[in-house]
KEDO-992660 format. One record per residue (C-alpha): residue in three letters; x, y, z. Coordinates in steps of 0.001 Angstrom, whole numbers. Each point is the difference from the previous one (the first is absolute). Last residue first. Example, Ala and Ser with C-alpha at 12.3 -4.5 7.8 and 13.67 -1.06 7.14 Angstrom:
BEGIN
Ser  13670  -1060  7140
Ala  -1370  -3440  660
***
This chain:
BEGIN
Unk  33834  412833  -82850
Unk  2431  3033  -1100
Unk  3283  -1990  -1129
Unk  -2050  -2456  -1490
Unk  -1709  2532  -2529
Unk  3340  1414  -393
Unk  1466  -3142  -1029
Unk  -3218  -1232  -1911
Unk  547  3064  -2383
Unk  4046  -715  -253
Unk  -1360  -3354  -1380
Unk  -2468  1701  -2236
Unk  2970  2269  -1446
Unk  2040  -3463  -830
Unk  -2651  -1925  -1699
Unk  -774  3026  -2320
Unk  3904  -61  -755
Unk  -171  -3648  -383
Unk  1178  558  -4043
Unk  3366  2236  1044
Unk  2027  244  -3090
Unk  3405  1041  710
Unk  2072  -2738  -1085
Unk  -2713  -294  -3021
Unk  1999  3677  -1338
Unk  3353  -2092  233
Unk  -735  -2689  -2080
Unk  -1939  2209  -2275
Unk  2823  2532  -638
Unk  2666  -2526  -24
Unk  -2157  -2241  -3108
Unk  -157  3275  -1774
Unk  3900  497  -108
Unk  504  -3657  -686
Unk  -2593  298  -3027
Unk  1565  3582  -1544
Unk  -1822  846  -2891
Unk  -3591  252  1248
Unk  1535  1874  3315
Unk  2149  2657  -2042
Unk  -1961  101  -2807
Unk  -2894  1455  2323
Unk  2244  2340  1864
Unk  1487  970  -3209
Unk  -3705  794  -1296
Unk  -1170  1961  3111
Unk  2943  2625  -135
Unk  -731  2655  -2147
Unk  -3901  451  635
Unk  12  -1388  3360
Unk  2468  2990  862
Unk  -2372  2348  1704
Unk  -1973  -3041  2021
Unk  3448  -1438  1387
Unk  1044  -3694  -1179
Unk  925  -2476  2665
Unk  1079  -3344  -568
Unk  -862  -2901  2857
Unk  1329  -1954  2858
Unk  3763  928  -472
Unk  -365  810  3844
Unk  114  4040  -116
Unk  -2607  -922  -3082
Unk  -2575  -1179  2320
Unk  122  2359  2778
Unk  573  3173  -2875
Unk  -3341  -1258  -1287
Unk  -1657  987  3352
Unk  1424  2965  145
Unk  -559  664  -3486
Unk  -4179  -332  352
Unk  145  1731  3425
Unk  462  3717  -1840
Unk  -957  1552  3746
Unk  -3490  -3  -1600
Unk  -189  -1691  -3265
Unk  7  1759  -4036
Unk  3283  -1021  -225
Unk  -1228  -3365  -1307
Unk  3099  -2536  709
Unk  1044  -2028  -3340
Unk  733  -3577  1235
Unk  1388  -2962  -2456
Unk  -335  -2966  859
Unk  1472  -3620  36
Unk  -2707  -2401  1144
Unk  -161  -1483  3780
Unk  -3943  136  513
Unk  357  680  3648
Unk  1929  2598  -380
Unk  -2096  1334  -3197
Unk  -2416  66  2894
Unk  1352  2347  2681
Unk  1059  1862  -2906
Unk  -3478  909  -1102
Unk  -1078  283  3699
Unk  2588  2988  303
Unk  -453  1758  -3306
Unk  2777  -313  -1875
Unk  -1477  702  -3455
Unk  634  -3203  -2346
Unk  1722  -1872  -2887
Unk  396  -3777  -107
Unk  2267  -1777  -1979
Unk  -576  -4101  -1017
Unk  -3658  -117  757
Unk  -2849  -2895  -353
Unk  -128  270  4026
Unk  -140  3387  491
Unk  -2852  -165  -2588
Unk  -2660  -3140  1312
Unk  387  1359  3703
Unk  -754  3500  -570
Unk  -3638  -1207  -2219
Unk  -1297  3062  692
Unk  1751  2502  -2575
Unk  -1148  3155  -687
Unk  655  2830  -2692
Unk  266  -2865  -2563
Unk  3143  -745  -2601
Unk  867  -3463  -982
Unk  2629  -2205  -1570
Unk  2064  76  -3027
Unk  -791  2111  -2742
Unk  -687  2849  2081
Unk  -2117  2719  91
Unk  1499  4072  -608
Unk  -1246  2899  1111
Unk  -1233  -1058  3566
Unk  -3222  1007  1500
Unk  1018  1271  3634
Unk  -2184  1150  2675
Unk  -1282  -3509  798
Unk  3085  -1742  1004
Unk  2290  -902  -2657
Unk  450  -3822  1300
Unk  1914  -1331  -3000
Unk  1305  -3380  -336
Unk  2588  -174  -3373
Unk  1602  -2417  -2154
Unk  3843  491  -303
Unk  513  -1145  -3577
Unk  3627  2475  291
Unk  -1407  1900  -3364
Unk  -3416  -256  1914
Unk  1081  1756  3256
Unk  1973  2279  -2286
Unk  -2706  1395  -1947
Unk  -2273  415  3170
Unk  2497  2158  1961
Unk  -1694  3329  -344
Unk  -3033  -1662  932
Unk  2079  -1241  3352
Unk  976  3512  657
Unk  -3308  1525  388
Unk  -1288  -2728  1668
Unk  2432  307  2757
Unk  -406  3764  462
Unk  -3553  -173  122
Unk  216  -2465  2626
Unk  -4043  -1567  -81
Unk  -2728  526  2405
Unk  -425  -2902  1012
Unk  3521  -679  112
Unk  3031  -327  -1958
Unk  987  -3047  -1316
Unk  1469  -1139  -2796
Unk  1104  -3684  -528
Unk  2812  -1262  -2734
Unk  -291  -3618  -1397
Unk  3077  -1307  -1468
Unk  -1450  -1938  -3105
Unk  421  -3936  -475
Unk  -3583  -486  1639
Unk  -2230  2336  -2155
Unk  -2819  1444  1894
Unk  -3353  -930  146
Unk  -712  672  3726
Unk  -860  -3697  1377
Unk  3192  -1520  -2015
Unk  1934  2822  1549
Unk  -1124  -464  3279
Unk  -39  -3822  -758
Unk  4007  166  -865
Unk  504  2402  3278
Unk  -1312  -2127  2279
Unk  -3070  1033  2175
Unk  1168  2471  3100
Unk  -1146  -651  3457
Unk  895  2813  2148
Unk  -1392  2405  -2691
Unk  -3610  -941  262
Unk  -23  343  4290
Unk  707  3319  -407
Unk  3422  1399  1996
Unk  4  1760  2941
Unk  3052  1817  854
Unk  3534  -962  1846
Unk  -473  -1085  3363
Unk  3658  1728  1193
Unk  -1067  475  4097
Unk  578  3651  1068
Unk  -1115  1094  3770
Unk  3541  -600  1442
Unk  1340  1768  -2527
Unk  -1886  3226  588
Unk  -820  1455  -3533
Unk  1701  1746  -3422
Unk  3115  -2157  289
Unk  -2280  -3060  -341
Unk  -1174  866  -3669
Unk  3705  -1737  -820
Unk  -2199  -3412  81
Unk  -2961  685  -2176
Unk  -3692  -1088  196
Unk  252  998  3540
Unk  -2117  -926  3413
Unk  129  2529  2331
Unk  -1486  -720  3838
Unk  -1260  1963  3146
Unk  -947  2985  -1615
Unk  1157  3704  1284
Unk  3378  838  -1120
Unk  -766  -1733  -3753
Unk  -2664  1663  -424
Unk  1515  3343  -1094
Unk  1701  -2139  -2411
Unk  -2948  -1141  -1021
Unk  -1652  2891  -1205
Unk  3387  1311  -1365
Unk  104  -3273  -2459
Unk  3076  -2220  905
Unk  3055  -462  -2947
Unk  188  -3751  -618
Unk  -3542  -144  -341
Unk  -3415  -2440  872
Unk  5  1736  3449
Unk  -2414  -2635  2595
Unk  -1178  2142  2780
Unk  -1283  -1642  3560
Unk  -2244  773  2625
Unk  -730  -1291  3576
Unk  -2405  2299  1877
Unk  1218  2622  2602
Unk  -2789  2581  -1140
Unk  3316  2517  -999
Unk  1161  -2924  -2168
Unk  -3703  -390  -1577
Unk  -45  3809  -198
Unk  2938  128  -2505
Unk  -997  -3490  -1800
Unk  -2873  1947  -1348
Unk  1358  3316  -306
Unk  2764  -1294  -2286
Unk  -987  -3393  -1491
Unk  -3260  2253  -2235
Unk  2545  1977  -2135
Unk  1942  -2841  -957
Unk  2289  -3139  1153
Unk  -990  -3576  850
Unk  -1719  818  3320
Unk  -958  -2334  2932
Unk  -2078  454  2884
Unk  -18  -3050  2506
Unk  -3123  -1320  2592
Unk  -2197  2779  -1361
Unk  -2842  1432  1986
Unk  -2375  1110  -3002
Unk  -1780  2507  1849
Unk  2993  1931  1552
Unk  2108  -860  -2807
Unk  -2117  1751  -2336
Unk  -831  2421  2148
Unk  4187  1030  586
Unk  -186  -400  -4010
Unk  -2266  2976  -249
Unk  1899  2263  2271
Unk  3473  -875  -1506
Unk  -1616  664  -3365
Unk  -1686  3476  823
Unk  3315  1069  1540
Unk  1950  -934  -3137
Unk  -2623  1535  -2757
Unk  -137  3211  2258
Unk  4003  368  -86
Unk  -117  -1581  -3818
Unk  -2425  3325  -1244
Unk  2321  2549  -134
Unk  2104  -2276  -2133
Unk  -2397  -387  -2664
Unk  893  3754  -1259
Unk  3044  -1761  -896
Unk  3951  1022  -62
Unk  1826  -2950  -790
Unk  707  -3297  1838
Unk  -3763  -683  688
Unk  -1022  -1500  3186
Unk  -1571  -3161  -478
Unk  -4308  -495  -33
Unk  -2286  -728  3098
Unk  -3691  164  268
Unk  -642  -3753  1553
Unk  -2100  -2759  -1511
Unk  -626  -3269  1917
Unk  26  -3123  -2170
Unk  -1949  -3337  133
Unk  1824  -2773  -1809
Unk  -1389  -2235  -2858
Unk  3287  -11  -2596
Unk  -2155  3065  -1764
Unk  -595  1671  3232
Unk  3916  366  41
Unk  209  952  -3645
Unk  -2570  3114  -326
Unk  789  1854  3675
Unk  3579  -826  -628
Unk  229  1712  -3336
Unk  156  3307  2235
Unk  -3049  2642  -271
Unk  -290  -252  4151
Unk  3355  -1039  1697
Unk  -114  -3711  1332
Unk  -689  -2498  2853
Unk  -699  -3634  -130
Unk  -2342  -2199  1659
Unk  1104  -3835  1053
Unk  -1958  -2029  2166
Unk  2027  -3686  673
Unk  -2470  -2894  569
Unk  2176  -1346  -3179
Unk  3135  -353  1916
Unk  2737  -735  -1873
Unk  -1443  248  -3431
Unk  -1327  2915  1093
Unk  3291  1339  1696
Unk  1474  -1024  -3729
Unk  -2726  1958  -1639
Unk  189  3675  1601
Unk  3687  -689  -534
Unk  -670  -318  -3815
Unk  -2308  3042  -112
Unk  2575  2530  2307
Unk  2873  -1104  -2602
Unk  -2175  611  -3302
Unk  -1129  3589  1556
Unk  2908  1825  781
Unk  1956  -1274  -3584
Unk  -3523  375  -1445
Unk  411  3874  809
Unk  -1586  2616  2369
Unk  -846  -2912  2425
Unk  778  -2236  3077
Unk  -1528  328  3471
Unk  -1116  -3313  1806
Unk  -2383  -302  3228
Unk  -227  -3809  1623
Unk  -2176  -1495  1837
Unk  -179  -3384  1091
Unk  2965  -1358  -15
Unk  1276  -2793  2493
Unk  1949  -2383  -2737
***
């Protein structure tokens, strides 16, 4: 592979970040001669994780536009020109043989001036609904790869290749279910039900799965609980666990029966590829409310049940009994949720890398 440089923009969020990381590491493993910096808005998490996974990262002053009236929009004009200016020197100096961006603050400017420099550049949107940022793009790049195949209305076709989006290595090779189980304590007879909800935790979620703890254990449902470190829950239960983060990923989709998750792009990008029957409840607190959009591409296929943020309260529990209780039901769901897993997807955006890179030799 003829790399040798290469300038990546990805940030804001770990579903920006965690796609610009693992493509960072497949040109590597392609090519390790490759030099790969990275590009992202001052006071983001991406000036903390991507030095973390031992890349060198150029800071720009550049936040989003804010919907509602904000004294912080007088400042975006000057925070846009100052970021075009400092990522034309960054680009100047660095000399670049392809930009790409994975979606943020940072990908605008940055692949902006690399398509007005002429240079090859290319945008990878994890969503099924496109961000504004790279929407914008879209018009000027030379290639979109998408984590979701209706996203393609949103771009020029004949730029679009369906990738899908980059999944960790940990989750592509899942341990059985029996050791998982074995390996986490839990009781092997029981329907096993996982919660998810971030990092941060899905209030709304938690909320109604303490309300629900007498029935999970009336049903002997035992219980994985990611609460996400905002949340201490009311109630602990009998069967299973309850911690505000998990990191054994691989060990708990595998031991479960039910799963129960935001619908955060990468998050369904790998429930895909782990082929469970789940349950999405979309965060409305998202811009452009991408969370049910991309549920809505899942459950528009019989892929998955969807259960909306305001009624998670009421309507959690039947969605629940309706997957535990019905095994042909659940067995539809995953068969037809793995149909759309994409595990090469990190593969697939490199190759449409070394396509561009060929195209310019």
């Amino acid at each position: 592979m003829k790399i040798t440089r290469v300038l990546i923009s990805g940030g804001g969020t770990g579903g920006h970040i965690f796609p610009a990381i693992a493509i960072a590491k497949e040109i590597e493993h392609r090519n390790p001669n490759s030099i790969i910096e990275f590009v992202g808005a001052i006071d983001r998490m991406e000036m903390e994780k991507i030095p973390a996974a031992g890349y060198k990262i150029h800071g720009i002053w550049i936040t989003g536009f804010q919907r509602k009236l904000s004294l912080k929009n007088l400042l975006f004009p000057l925070k846009v020109i100052s970021s075009l200016y400092v990522c034309f020197k960054i680009l100047k100096k660095f000399k670049p043989h392809i930009v790409i961006g994975t979606g943020g603050f940072a990908s605008g400017p940055l692949l902006q001036v690399a398509s007005w420099l002429g240079l090859p550049t290319l945008i990878q949107e994890q969503n099924s609904y496109a961000g504004i940022t790279n929407k914008i793009l879209g018009e000027k790049v030379n290639s979109i790869c998408l984590g979701f195949e209706n996203a393609q209305k949103y771009f020029p076709t004949e730029k679009c290749t369906f990738t899908g989006n980059p999944i960790r290595q940990s989750i592509l090779n899942l341990p059985s279910r029996l050791s998982s189980l074995k390996a986490l304590n839990l009781d092997i007879s029981k329907k096993t039900l996982l919660v998810v909800g971030g990092s941060l935790g899905a209030k709304t979620i938690n909320m109604a799965i303490d309300s629900l703890m007498d029935k999970l254990e009336q049903n002997h449902i035992q219980l994985i609980w990611q609460t996400g470190k905002n949340y201490t829950p009311i109630h602990a239960p009998i069967f299973g666990s309850v911690s505000p983060f998990i990191d054994n990923m691989e060990q708990v989709y595998a031991a479960a029966d039910l799963i129960i998750s935001r619908a955060g792009a990468i998050a369904i990008s790998e429930l895909c590829v782990v082929g469970k029957p789940i349950i999405l409840v979309p965060s409305p607190n998202v811009s452009e409310d991408h969370q049910t959009k991309n549920a809505l591409a899942l459950v528009n296929v019989n892929a998955a049940l969807m259960v909306k943020d305001h009624e998670a309260a009421s309507d959690l529990w039947i969605a629940i009994q309706t997957l535990l209780n019905d095994q042909a039901l659940a067995d539809e769901f995953a068969n037809n949720i793995v149909a759309l897993a994409k595990p090469n997807a990190t593969i697939s955006i490199v190759d449409e890398v070394e396509k561009l890179l060929n195209l310019n030799e």
